[in-house]
N, C-alpha and C positions, 0 to 999 in steps of 0.2 A: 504493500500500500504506500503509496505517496503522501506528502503530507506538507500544507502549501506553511504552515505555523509549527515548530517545536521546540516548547520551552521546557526548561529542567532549572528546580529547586530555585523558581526567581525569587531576588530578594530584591525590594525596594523600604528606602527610610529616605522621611522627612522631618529633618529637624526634632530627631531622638521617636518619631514616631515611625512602628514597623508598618506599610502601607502592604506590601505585600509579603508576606511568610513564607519562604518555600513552597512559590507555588510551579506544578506541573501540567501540563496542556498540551495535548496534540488535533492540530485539525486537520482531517484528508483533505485531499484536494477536491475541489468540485461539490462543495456541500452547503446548503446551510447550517451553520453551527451557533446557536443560541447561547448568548449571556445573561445569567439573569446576577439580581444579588443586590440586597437592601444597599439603600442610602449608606457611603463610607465604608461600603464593604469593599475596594478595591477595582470595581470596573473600570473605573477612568484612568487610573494607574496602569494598568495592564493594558488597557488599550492604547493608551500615550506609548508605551515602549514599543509593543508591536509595527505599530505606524514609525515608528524613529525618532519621537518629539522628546520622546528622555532616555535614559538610559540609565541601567539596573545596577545596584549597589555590588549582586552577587546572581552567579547562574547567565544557564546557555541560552539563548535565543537566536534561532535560525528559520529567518522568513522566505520562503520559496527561495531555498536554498544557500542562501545568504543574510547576512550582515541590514537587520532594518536600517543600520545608521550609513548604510553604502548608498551613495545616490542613485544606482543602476535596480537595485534592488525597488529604495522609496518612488523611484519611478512607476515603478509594475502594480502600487496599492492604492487603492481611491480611496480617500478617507472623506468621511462628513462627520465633524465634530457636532457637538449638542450644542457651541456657541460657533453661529455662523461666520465665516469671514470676508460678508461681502460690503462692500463700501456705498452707505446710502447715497449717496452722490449721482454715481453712474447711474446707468438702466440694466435692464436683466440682459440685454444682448452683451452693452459693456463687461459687466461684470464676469460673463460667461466668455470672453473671449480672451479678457485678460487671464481667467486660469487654463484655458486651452493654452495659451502662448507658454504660461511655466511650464506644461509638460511638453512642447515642442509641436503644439498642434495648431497650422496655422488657420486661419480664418477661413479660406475655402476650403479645408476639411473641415473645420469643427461648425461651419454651420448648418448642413444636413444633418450632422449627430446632435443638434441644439434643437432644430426644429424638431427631430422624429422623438425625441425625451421630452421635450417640453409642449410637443401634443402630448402625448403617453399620460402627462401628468398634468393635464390643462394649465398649463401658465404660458401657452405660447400669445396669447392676445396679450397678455403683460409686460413682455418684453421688452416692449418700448417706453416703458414709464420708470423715472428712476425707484431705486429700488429701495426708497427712505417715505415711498408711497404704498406699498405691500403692506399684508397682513402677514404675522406670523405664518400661518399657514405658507402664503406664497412665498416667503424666504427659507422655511423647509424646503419645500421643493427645490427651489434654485439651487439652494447647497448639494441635497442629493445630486440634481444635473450635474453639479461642476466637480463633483466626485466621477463621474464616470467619462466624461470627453475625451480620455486619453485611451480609452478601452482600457482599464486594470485588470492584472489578474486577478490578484484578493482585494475587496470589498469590505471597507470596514466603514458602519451603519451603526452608529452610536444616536438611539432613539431617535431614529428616523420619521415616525409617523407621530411623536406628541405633536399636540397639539389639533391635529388633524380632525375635519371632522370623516366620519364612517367612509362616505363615497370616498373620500381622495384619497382614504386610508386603504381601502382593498385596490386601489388601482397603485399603490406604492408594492403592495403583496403582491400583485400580479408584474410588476417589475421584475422584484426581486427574485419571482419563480424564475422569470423569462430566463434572466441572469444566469440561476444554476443552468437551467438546458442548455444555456452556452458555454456551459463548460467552466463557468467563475466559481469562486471560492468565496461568501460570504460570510462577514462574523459581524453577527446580528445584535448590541446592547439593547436591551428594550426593558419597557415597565410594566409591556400589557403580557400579562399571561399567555390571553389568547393568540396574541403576535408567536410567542415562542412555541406553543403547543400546537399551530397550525402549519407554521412555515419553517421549523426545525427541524431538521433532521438528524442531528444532537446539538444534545443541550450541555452546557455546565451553569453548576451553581456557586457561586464565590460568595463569601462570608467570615467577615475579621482576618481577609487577607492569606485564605486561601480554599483552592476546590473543595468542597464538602463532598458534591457530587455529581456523576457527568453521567449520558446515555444519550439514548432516544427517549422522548417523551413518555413513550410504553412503557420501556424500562425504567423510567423514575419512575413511572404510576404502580409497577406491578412491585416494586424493588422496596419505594418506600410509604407506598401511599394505603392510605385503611382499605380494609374489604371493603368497606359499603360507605356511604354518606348520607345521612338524612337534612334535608335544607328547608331552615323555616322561615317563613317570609310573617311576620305579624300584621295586624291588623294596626296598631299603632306606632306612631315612630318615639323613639327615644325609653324603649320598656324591654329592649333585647337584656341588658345588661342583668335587669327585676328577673329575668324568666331563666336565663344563665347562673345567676347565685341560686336562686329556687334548684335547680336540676342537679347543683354541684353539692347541695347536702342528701340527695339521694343517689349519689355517686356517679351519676353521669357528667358527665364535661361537655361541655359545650362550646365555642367558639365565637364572640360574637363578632361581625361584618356591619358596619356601617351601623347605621340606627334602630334596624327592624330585622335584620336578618340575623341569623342561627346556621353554623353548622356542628352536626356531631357525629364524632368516629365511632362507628359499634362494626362488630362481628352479625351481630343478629339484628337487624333493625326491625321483625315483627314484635322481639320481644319486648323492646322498650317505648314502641311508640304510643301504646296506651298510655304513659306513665307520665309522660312529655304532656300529652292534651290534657292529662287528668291535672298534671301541675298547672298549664296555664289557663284550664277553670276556674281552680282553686285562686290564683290570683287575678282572677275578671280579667285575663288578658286574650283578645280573639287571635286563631291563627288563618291568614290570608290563602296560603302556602303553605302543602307537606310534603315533600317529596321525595324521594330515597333513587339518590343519582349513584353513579360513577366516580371515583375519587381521578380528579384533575390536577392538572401540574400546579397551582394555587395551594391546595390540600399540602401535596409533596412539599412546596419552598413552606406552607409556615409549620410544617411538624420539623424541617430538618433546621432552620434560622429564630421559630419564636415568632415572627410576625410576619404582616402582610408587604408583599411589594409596594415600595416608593414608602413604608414608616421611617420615620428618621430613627437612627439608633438615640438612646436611651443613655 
């Protein structure tokens, strides 16, 4: 197997703080490879090195066969940082031609590969306006576009789609599919679950600075995630927490999400779900929603970290 990323035992510190722990990573070639992993657990760090924007205290890194900090190498990686670096001044053609020009891509090449991505991802009618006139959304896009003009081989896509709303966001996914059929290497940072459980085809998990744990999303689910899930949706917001202490002195656990929802790990979930409506009878609380899903990669990241994607640590 090929392998366009391999790292061993990286060590990064900042200023007496250990950012990343010994950590190790391998990505084939030709994949999408999902990053997930709480606020300050490491992802930016790890993505800065790979790209070449820093470099590691301790440990191997070798990017599609070389050296990230070699310029022939950071030529062959498209990167789109989470803070974009495009200059509100110009317009989206400007901006988009001055990064074709860094990687050596002149203006009659790079503007059929401008127009056919920037339909793809509708911001081609915006092109012409400077770019201190866009909505976040439409400087998401542009950054993706100006990450790929040079044709990269690895694709590094550091939350790509916040922000987004739904539509532009599955047309980012169907990019990104297009991408792997071409043969790219993709390393996907993201915050939505469902981004990493639909368009990964392995996953790692980083946490306090290093892998916890890697697969395909099946194999985190079947590896680490409960047999069953029961998911409650209430009838009132702001009562999950009342119906959670209630269930935890009759030993169940629960989970609370957001204001009104519930979820809980059981083996048996015919056994306890009488026990569940009987408790939130008992305290006048209505259930909107019962349902006994599938445990999903959400389930997996907060048994293996403690919380949900995007909590700040504690």
């Amino acid at each position: 197997m090929q392998y366009a990323v391999m790292i061993k035992d990286l060590v990064k510190t900042y200023n007496g703080f250990e950012a990343l722990r010994g950590v190790d990573l391998q990505i084939p070639d030709g994949i999408i490879y999902g990053l997930l992993g709480p606020n300050g657990a490491g992802k930016s760090t790890l993505i800065s090195i790979i790209v070449g924007v820093s470099k590691p205290d301790k440990g191997d890194v070798v990017v599609l066969g070389g050296s990230p900090s070699d310029p022939r190498i950071r030529s062959l990686i498209g990167y789109q940082p989470q803070e974009h670096g495009l200059h509100p001044n110009l317009t989206g053609w400007e901006n988009l031609y001055f990064y074709a020009g860094i990687y050596g891509v002149g203006k009659k090449e790079a503007r059929p590969k401008i127009e056919e991505l920037a339909s793809t991802l509708g911001v081609l009618d915006h092109l012409g306006k400077p770019v201190r006139t866009y909505s976040g959304g439409l400087k998401q896009r542009l950054s993706i576009i100006a990450a790929l003009l040079h044709d990269p081989e690895l694709i590094v896509l550091d939350e790509p789609t916040t922000g987004l709303d739904p539509g532009v966001r599955q047309k980012v996914w169907d990019l990104i599919r297009d991408l792997r059929r071409r043969g790219k290497t993709i390393l996907l940072a993201t915050h939505y679950m469902e981004e990493a459980e639909k368009l990964g085809d392995e996953v790692a998990i980083i946490d306090n600075g290093r892998i916890i744990a890697r697969g395909s999303p099946e194999e985190l689910k079947q590896r680490y995630g409960p047999p069953a899930v029961i998911e409650i949706v209430l009838g009132e917001e702001g009562v999950g927490d009342r119906l959670a202490h209630a269930l935890a002195s009759q030993g169940i656990e629960a989970t609370v999400l957001g204001r009104d929802r519930l979820r809980i790990y059981c083996k048996d979930p015919d056994a306890i779900i009488p026990d569940i409506t009987g408790m939130a009878y008992r305290l006048g609380l209505s259930i909107r929603v019962l349902r006994v899903v599938k445990p999903s990669l959400e389930d997996v990241f907060l048994k293996l970290t403690g919380r949900r994607l995007g909590e700040n640590e504690s």
